[in-house]
Residue, then its C-alpha position, 0 to 999 in steps of 0.5 A: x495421083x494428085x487427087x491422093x497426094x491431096x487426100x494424104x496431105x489433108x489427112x495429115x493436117x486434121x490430127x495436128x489442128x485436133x493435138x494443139x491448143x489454138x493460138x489465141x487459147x495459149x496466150x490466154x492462158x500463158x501471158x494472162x495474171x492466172x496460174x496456169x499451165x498446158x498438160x501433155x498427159x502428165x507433163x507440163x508442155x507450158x506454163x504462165x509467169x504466175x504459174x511457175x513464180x509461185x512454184x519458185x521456178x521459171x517457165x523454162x525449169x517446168x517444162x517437162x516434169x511431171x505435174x505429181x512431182x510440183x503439185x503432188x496430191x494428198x492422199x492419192x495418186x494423180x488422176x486426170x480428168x477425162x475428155x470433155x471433164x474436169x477435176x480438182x485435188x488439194x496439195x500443198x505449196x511452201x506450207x500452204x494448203x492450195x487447190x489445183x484445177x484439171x480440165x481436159x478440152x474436147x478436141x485437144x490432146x492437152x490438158x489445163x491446170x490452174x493452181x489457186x489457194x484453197x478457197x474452202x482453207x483459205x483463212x488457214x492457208x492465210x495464217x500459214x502464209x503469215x506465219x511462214x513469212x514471220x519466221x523467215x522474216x525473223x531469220x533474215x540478215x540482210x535486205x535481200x533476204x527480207x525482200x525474198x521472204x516478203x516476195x514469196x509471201x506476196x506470191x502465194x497471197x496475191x496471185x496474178x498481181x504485180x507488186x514491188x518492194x522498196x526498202x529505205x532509210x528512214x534519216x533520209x528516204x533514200x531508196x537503199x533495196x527494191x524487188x519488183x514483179x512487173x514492169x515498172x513505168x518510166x520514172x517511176x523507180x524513185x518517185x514515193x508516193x503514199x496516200x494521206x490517209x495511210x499516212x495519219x494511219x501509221x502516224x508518219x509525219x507529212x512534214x517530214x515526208x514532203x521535206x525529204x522529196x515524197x509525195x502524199x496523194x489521195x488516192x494510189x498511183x500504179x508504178x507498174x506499166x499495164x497496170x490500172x489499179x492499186x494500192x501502195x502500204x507503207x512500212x512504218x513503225x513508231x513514226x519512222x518510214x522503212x519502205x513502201x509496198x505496192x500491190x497493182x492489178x492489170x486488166x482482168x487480174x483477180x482481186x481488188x484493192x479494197x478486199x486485197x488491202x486488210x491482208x496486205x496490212x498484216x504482211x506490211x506490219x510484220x515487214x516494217x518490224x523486220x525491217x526496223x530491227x534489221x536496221x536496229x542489228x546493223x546500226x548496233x553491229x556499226x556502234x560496236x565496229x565503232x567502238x571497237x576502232x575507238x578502244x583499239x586506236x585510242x591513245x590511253x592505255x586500255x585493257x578489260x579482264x574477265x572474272x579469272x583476270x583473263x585479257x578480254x580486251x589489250x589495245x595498241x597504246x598498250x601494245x605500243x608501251x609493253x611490245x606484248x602482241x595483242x594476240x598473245x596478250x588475249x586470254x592470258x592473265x593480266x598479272x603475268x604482266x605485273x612485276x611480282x612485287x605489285x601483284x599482291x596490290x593489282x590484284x587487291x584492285x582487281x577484286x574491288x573492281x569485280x566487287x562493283x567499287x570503281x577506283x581511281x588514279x591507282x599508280x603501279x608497274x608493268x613489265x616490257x618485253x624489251x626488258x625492264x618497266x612502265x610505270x603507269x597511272x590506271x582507273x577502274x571500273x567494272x563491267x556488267x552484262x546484259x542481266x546486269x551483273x558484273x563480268x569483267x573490269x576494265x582498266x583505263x590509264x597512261x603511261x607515267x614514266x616520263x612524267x615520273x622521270x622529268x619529276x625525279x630529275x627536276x629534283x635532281x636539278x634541284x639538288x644539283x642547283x642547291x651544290x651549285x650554289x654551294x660550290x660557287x662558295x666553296x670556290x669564292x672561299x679557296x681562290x684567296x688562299x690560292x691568290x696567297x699561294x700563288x703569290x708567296x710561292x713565286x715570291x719565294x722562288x724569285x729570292x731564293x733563285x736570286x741568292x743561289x738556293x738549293x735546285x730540289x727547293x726550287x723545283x718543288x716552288x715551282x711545282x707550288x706555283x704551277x699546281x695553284x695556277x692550275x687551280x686557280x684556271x679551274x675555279x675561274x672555268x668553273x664559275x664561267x661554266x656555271x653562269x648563265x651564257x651571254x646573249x651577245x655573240x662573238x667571234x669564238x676561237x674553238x682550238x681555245x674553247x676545246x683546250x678550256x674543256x680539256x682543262x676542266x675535265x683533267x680531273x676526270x681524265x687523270x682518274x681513269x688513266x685516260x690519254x688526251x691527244x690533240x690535232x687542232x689545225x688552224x680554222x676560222x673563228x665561229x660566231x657564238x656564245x663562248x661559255x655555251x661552246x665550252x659546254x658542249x666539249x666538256x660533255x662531249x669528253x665527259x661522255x668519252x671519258x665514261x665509255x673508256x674500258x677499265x685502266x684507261x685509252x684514248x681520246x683524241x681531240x680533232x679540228x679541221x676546216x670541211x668546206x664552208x664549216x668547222x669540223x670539230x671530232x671528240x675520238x675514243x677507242x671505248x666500248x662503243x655502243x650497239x644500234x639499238x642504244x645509238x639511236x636512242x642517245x638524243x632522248x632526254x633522260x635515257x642514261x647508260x650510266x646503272x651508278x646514278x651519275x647520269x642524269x640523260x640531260x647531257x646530248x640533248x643539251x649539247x643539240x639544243x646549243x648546237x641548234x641555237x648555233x647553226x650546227x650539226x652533230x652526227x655519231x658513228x659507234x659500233x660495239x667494241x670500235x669507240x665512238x666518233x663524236x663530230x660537230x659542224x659549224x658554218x664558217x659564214x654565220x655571222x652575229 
């Protein structure tokens, strides 16, 4: 019974040893630089790196599919050799012609298959590979996807080699992308090395490269570990370094360096253009991002209009100037945002723009989307396309209108200046008929009180004498309003400077019926220059007094110690304003006045003295309640 259990274990082992490739067959064939793979009838059991890179697929994805399916025949079925023979067929792999070889072994069950170009179409199995490689190249978007296209191409050319790719930038040489097949040595990732003569070939400066850290040997050093030759192409063009491709061989690989290198040429000449021109994309798709920052953010006002005079381009500055959206200004037309009154000019300007005739310094309105207008200073040009004819005009200018206020008002001043001046006569001329005025009437109302006069007589004298003093008070206020303020300082009674400016802006008050109430309490002298305090009072209940509805109202005049201050408050119960106006009121020339009496100049004043004192204002309105005006000074500031 042994002897049986033996007989039937040795006859098991036989069939196994006669179905399965020896060991030291299957390495050969699986780890050697060869396409290769073992066939389980029409099956592939296993196949070699080369093998399956070449099909673009791992070992792994192989394994089981049917040969026919990877590698179908032209022309007929897929016929397997049978024992002890060989046969071949051609077939087809990523457009290029190849050539796959069957053998079945004697004594095993499995069948080998090697797969090679097509020695007898070489030449046009090269040219479809090259051409294949242009047009994926020409396609490519980014590194990875040239590195790919060339990958491929490098496979199916040059079989059983390894090789790497590397991508750099041709300011520095810094390595910017790299793929490789094979193991690369230590160190070796970074280090650039080219050979001298491949360097005077392609023009490439030797200054320049051992400047940026490359090495120029003579002869190619393999990067790859295992590998004991090789030959390294640069990329260049037109003196310019874009990469580097290595090709090596490991013992017993096919192929040379010297026959591998004429057609490694023609893949690295087609990769370096492919590689300047996507560089060249990116380089022009940052310049336009650039530029496109630079129109977007740029101070000056810029738009572009097409041939229908549509919004092409409506930067912030003029987002800012106009509260349009850029997204509802695009496309829309640039006259829609002219008043109508200057449509008939822009328009004028915009032909001459499409005409070719730049213009310069052309000075017209647009329309806000608060309301009212921007007046704005533009020059023009046109703007031509790739064939060089004009598709557009852009528009390039700044807003003006301050310029134009502060121009307007500095005329104002002027005339203001000129009545000033004319008034001070005017003054200087009536204070000596007020002098005898004054005079005479008192004189006159002595004797007749003496000698027992007629009491309506003596009233009236008094009523002469009153109004000229008024008015002499008024000539003196207006001529000290008027004079340039003292640099001295000194101590300032405010109950005394708030009553001179009640005084002068009697007139106004009486003229709109207006109620002036008083509550002065007793505060401590302020350090200042009296005239400059008697002007912001005079302001601030000048502006009160313009705020007060029709018929008249009230306005009350407060002073009061707060801590170490002096507060002082000029009350109204007017109209008050709304917030949108309370935070614009300290800007020089904004006015709510529409009759031209308010020059906007009248707050910015008042803080501008306020500063120079050491004081505060702050303002509290709303629509329909009055406005608070209130006025800080420090009680220890002294000269």
């Amino acid at each position: 019974m042994a002897r049986r259990r033996a007989r039937r274990r040795g006859r098991g082992k036989a069939p196994a040893a006669r179905g399965a490739p020896s060991a030291a067959m299957a390495r050969a064939l699986l780890r050697g630089p060869v396409a290769a793979a073992l066939l389980d009838g029409e099956r592939i059991a296993a196949t070699s790196e080369v093998f399956a890179r070449a099909l673009g697929l791992s070992p792994r994805d192989c394994q089981g599919r049917r040969l026919a399916d990877l590698l179908p025949p032209e022309g007929h079925e897929l016929e397997l050799p049978s024992r002890g023979d060989a046969v071949s067929y051609r077939t087809h792999l990523g457009g290029v012609a190849a050539r796959v070889d069957l053998s079945s072994p004697a004594g095993s069950r499995f069948g080998i298959a090697g797969l090679a170009l097509t020695l007898e179409d070489s030449d046009t199995a090269q040219s479809r590979a090259l051409l294949s490689l242009s047009r994926e190249l020409s396609a490519a978007a980014s590194e990875e996807e040239l590195e790919g296209a060339v990958a491929r191409a490098l496979d199916l050319l040059f079989p059983g080699r390894s090789f790497s790719i590397r991508l750099l930038d041709p300011a520095t040489l810094a390595l910017t992308s790299m793929r490789a097949r094979g193991r690369l040595a230590p160190a070796m990732r970074h280090r650039l090395a080219l050979r001298r003569s491949s360097v005077e070939k392609t023009g490439l400066s030797e200054r320049k490269l051992l400047a940026a850290g490359a090495q120029v040997v003579e002869r190619d050093e393999p990067v790859f570990a295992g590998c004991d030759r090789a030959t390294a192409v640069p990329l260049a063009v037109g003196g310019s370094l874009h990469g580097l491709v290595n090709l090596e061989y490991e013992r017993g690989a096919p192929g040379t360096p010297e026959s591998d290198e004429p057609l490694l040429l023609q893949v690295a000449n087609q990769a370096a253009l492919a590689a300047r021109n996507l560089r060249t994309r990116e380089e022009l798709k940052h310049f336009k991002s650039y530029l496109e920052d630079l129109i977007e953010n740029a101070p000056a006002l810029i738009a572009v209009v097409n041939r229908e005079r549509e919004l092409t381009v409506f930067n912030q500055a003029l987002v800012r100037l106009t509260g349009c959206p850029r997204e509802e200004a695009l496309g829309e037309d640039f006259l829609d945002l002219v008043p109508d009154g200057e449509r008939t000019r822009v328009d004028a300007l915009l032909e001459k723009g499409l005409a070719g005739r730049p213009a310069s310094g052309f000075e017209t309105r647009l329309r806000l989307r608060s309301g009212g207008e921007a007046r704005i200073a533009i020059n023009t040009s046109a703007v031509t396309g790739a064939s060089g004819e004009v598709e557009g005009v852009m528009a390039i200018g700044h807003d003006t209108t301050l310029l134009r206020a502060l121009q307007e008002r500095a005329e104002h001043g002027q005339r203001l200046v000129e009545l000033g001046k004319l008034a001070a006569g005017v003054v200087h001329e009536l204070n000596n008929p007020l002098t005898a005025v004054a005079a005479y009437s008192e004189n006159l109302l002595g004797k007749m009180a003496a000698a027992g006069g007629d009491p309506g007589d003596l009233d009236k004298l008094r009523r002469i004498r009153e109004a000229a003093g008024r008015l002499q008070r008024l000539s003196r206020d207006l001529m000290a309003y008027a004079r340039p303020p003292a640099e001295q300082r000194e101590p300032v009674d405010l109950a005394d400077v708030i009553e001179r400016a009640a005084t002068m802006c009697e007139p106004a008050l009486k003229g709109v019926g207006a109620r002036l109430e008083r509550q002065l309490e007793p505060v401590p002298v302020v350090f200042g220059q009296r005239d400059s305090l008697v002007q912001v009072f005079v302001n601030l209940i000048s502006n009160a007094v313009q705020a007060l509805p029709e018929g008249g109202g009230a306005i009350r005049l407060e002073l009061a110690r707060e801590g170490n201050h002096v507060a002082a408050r000029v009350r109204d119960d007017g109209v008050g304003m709304a917030p949108d106006v309370k935070k614009r009121i300290f800007e020089p020339f904004f006015t709510t006045r529409r009759d031209g009496t308010g020059t906007g100049l009248g707050l910015p004043i008042v803080q501008g003295i306020l500063a120079r004192h050491a004081g505060a204002m702050s303002v509290e309105s709303a629509p329909g309640l009055g406005t608070t005006f209130t006025v800080l000074f420090p009680v220890d500031l002294q000269p």
